[in-house]
VEXDOLO-621840 format. One record per atom (N, C-alpha, C, O): x, y, z. Coordinates in steps of 0.1 Angstrom, whole numbers, plus 5000, padded with zeros to 4 digits. Layout:
% VEXDOLO-621840
XYZ ...
//
This chain:
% VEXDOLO-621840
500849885000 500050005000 500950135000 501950145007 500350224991 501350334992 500350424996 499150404996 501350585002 500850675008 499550765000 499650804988 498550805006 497850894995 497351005001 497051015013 497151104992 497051244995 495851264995 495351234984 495251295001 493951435004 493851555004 492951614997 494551615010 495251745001 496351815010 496751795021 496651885003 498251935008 498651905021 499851875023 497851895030 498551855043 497651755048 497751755061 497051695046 496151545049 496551465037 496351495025 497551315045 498051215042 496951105047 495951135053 497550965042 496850835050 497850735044 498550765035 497750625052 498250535046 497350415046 497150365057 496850345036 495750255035 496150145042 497250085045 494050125046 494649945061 495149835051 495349855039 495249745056 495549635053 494849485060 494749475072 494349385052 493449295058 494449215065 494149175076 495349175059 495349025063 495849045077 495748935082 496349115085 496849095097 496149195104 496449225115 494749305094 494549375102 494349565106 493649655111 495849535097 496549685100 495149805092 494349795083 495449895102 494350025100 495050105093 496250115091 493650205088 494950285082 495750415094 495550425106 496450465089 497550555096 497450675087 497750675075 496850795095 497150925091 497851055096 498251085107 497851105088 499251245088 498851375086 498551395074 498751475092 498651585093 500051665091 500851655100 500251735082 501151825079 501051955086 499951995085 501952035094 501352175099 502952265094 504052205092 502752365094 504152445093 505252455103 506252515101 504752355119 505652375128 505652255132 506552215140 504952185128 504952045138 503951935126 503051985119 504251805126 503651735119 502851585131 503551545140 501651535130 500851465139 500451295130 500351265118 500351245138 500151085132 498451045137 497951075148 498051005132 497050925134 497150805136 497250735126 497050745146 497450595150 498650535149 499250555139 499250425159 500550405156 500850285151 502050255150 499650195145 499950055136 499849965146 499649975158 500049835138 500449755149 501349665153 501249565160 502549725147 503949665147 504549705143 504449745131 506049735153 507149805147 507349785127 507949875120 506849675121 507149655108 506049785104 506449865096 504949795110 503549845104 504549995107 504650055097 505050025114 505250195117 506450235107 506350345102 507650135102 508150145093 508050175079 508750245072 506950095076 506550115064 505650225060 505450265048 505150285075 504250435068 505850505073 506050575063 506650525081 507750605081 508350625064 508550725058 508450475061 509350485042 508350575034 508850675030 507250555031 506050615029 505850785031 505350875024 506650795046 506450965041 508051045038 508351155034 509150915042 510450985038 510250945019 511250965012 509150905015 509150924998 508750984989 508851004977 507751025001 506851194999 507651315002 507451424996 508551295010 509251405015 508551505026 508351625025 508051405038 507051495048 508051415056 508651305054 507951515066 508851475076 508551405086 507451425089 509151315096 508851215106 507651305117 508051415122 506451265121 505151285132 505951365145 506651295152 505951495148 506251525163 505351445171 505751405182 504251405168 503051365178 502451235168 502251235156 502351125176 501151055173 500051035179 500450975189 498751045179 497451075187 496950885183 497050825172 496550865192 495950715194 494350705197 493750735208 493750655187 492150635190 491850585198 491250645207 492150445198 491650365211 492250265210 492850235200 492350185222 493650055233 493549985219 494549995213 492749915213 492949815203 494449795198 495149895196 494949675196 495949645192 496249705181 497249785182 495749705171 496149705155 496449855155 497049905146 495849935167 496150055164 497050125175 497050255175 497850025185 498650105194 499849965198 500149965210 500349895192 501449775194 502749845185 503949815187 502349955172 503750025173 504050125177 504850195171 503350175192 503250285196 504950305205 505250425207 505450235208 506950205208 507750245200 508850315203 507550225189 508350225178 508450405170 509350445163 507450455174 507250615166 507750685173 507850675186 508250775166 509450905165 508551005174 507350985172 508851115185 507851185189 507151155198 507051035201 506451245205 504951215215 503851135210 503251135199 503851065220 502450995217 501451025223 501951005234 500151065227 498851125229 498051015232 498450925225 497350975239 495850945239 495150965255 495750975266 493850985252 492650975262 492950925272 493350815270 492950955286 492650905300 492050745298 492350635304 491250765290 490450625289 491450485286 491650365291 491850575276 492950445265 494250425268 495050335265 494350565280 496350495287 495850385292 496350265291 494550435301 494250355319 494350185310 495150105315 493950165301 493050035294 495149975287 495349855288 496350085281 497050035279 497749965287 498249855284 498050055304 498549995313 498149885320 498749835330 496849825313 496349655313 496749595305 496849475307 497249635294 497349555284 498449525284 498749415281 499649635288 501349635291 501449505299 502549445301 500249455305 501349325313 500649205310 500849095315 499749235301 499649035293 500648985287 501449055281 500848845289 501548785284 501448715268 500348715262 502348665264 501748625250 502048475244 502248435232 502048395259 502248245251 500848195248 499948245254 500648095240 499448055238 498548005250 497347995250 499547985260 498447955270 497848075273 496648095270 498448175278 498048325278 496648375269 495648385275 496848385257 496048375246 494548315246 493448355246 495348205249 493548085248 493148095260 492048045261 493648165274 492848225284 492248345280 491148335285 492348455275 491948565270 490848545264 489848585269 490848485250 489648405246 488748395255 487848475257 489048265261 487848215272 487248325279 486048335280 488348405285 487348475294 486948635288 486748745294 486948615278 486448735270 487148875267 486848975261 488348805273 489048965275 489948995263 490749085264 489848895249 490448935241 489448835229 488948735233 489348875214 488448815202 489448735194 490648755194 488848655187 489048545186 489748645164 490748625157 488848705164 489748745149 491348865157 492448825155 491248945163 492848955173 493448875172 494348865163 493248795182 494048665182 494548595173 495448525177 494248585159 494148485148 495548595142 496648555136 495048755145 496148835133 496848875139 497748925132 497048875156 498648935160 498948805156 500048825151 498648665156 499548525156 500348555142 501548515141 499848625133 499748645117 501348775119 502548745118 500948865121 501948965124 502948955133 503949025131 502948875141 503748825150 504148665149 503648575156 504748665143 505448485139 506348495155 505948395162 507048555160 507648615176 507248695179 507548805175 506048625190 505548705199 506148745207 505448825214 507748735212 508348795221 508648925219 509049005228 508448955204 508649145196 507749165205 508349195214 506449165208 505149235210 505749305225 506349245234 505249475225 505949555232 504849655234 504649745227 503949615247 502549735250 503149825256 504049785264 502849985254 503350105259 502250155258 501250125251 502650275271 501050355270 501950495266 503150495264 500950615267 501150735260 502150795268 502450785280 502650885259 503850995268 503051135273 503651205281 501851185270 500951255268 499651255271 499251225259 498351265279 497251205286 496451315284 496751425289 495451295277 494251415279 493551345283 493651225283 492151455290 490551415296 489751495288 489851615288 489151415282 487851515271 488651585264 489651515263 488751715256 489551755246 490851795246 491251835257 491651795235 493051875237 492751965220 492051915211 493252055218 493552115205 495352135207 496052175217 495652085198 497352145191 497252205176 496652185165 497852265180 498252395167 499652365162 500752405168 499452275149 500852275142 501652355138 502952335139 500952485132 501852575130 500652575114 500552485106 499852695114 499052705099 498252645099 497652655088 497652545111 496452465108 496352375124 497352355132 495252345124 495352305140 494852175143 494752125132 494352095152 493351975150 493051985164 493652055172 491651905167 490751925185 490851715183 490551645174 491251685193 491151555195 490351545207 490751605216 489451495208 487751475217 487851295217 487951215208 487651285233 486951175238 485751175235 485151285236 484851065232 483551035228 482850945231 483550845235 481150915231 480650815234 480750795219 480850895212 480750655213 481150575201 480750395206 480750315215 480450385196 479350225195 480650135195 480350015196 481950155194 482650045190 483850025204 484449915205 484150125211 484650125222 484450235230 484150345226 484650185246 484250335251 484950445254 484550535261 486850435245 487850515249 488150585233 489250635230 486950585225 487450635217 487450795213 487050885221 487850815203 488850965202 488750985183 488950915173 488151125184 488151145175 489151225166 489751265176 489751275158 490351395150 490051515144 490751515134 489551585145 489451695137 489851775131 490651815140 490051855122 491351915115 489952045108 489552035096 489652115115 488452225107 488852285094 488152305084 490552335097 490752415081 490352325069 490052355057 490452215074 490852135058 489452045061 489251935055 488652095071 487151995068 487651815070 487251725062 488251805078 488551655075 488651585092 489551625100 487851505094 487851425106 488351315109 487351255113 489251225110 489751115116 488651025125 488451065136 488250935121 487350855132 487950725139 487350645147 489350705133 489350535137 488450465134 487850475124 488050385145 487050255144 485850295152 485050205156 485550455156 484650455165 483650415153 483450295158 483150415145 481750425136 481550255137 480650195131 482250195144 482050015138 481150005152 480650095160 481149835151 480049815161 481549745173 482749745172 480749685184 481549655199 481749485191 481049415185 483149485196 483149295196 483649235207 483749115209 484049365215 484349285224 483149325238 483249225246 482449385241 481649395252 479949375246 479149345254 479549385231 478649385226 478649285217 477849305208 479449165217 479349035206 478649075190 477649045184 480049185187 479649235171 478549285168 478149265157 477649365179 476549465174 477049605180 477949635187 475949685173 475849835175 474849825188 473749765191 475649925196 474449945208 473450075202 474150155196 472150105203 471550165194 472050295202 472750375195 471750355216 472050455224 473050515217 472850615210 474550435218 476350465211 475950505199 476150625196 475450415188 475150465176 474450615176 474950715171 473350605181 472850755176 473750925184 473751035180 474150865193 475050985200 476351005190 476951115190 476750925183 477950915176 477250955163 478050955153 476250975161 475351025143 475051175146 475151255138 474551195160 474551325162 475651365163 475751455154 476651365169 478151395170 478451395154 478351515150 478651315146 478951355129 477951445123 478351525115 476651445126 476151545121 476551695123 476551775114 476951705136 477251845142 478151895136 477952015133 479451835130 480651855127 480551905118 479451875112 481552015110 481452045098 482752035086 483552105081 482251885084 483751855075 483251775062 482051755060 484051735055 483751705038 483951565038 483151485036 485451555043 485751445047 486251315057 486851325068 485851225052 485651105065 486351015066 486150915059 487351025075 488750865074 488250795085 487950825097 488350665076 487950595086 489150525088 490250545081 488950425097 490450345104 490650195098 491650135100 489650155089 489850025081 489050025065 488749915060 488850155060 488450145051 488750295041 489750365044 487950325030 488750425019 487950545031 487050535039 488550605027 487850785032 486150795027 486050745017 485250835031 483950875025 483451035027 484051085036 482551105021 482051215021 481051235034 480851125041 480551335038 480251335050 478551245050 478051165058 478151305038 476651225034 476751075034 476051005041 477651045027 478250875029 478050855039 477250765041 478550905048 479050835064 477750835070 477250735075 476950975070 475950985082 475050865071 474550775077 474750855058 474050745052 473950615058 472950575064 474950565055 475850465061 475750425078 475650305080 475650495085 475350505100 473150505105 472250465113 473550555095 471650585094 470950435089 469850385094 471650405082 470750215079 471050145088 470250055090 472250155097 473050085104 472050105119 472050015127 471450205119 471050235132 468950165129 468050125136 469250205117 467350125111 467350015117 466649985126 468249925110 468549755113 468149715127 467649605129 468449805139 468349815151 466849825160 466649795172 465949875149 464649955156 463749865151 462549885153 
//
C-alpha cells in the first residue's frame, strides 16, 4: 500500500486485511507534523515511516491514538515523537502492558472474554515472535478534549461516546474539513458480541452530524463524504429498531 493524498496537508496510509492493520494518518502543519494511530507493529510503523520519507513529509512530532485496540497502538513504541491518547485508553493500555503472549496466555483471554478470537488469529499472523510484542501507553494524557496547533492549521482530538469502544477519540482538522474517526463508527466485539448498541450509535450520528467536514477517514476502510457516512450510519442504526 502506498501513501495517498487528500490534500496538501492530509496524508493516510491504506489498512490492510490480512493481519488487520488500520489505516495511519498524517497531518502536515508548518511547525509540527501529527500521526494518526500507531499500527500494529514495529514493521506496520516502518512502512508508513518509508511512505512519508518518499513523499518527503517529515517524521510525526505527535502520534494521537484512537483507542487501546491492538492493531492501532502495538507500534506505539516504535514512533518518533509524543504519543497522545485519552485517559480512557492509557488506563486500558497499562492493562494491556502486562499480558502475556504464550498460547496459553492467549487461549485464556479468549475464554474469558477479554480478548476476540479474529485479534487473536492476526497478531498470531503479524507476529510469527510473539516475544517482539511490546505494550506501551502514552507519553501525553488528555481528559475530554485537547486542540494542538501545528503551525498553519490545528486539529481538536475529543473523547466520545462511540458504539465500537468506550475510549474512543476522535480527530478533527476544521481548516481542511476532515475528521479522523478510527474504528469509533464500527460496532463493539468485544463487550457487545459484534452489534451496534443503538444508544452509542445514535449519540455518535448526532456527533457526525454536528461537525462540519467534507471528509471521512475511517480506520479500516477508503475515506467517504460526510453524506456517505451519516448514510451509512443511518441504515445501520434502522437494522436496530
Amino acid at each position: 500500500m502506498e501513501l495517498k493524498k487528500i490534500s496538501d496537508r492530509i496524508y493516510y496510509l491504506p489498512a490492510e486485511e490480512e493481519t488487520d492493520r488500520p489505516v495511519l494518518g498524517y497531518i502536515k502543519g508548518d511547525k509540527y507534523s501529527l500521526a494518526i494511530d500507531a499500527g500494529n507493529s514495529s514493521k506496520h510503523v516502518e512502512k508508513f515511516y518509508s511512505e512519508l520519507n518518499n513523499a518527503n513529509l517529515k517524521l510525526p512530532d505527535y502520534t494521537v491514538i484512537t483507542h487501546w485496540h491492538w492493531d492501532h497502538t502495538f507500534g506505539m513504541h516504535s514512533v518518533v515523537g509524543k504519543t497522545i491518547a485519552g485517559q480512557l485508553t492509557n488506563n486500558k493500555l497499562k492493562e494491556v502492558a502486562t499480558w502475556q503472549w504464550s498460547d496459553v496466555d492467549m487461549k485464556n483471554r479468549l475464554e474469558t472474554g477479554k480478548d476476540i478470537e479474529m485479534c487473536d488469529r492476526c497478531i498470531k499472523v503479524e507476529y510469527p515472535n510473539r516475544q517482539e510484542i511490546k505494550v506501551t501507553y502514552a507519553d501525553i494524557e488528555f481528559n475530554g478534549s485537547l486542540k494542538i496547533d501545528l503551525g498553519g492549521i490545528y486539529c481538536e482530538l475529543t473523547e466520545i461516546q462511540a458504539p465500537h469502544s468506550e475510549d474512543s477519540v476522535v480527530v478533527y482538522v476544521p481548516q481542511e474539513k476532515t475528521v479522523f474517526v478510527g474504528d469509533a463508527y464500527c460496532e463493539d466485539y468485544y463487550d457487545n458480541n459484534g452489534r451496534y448498541d443503538k444508544d452509542k450509535l445514535e449519540s455518535f450520528i448526532s456527533l457526525i452530524k454536528e461537525r462540519d467536514f467534507n471528509t471521512y477517514v475511517l480506520g479500516h476502510d477508503e475515506p467517504q463524504t460526510k453524506d456517505e457516512s451519516i448514510t451509512y450510519l443511518i441504515n445501520e442504526l434502522k437494522k436496530l429498531k
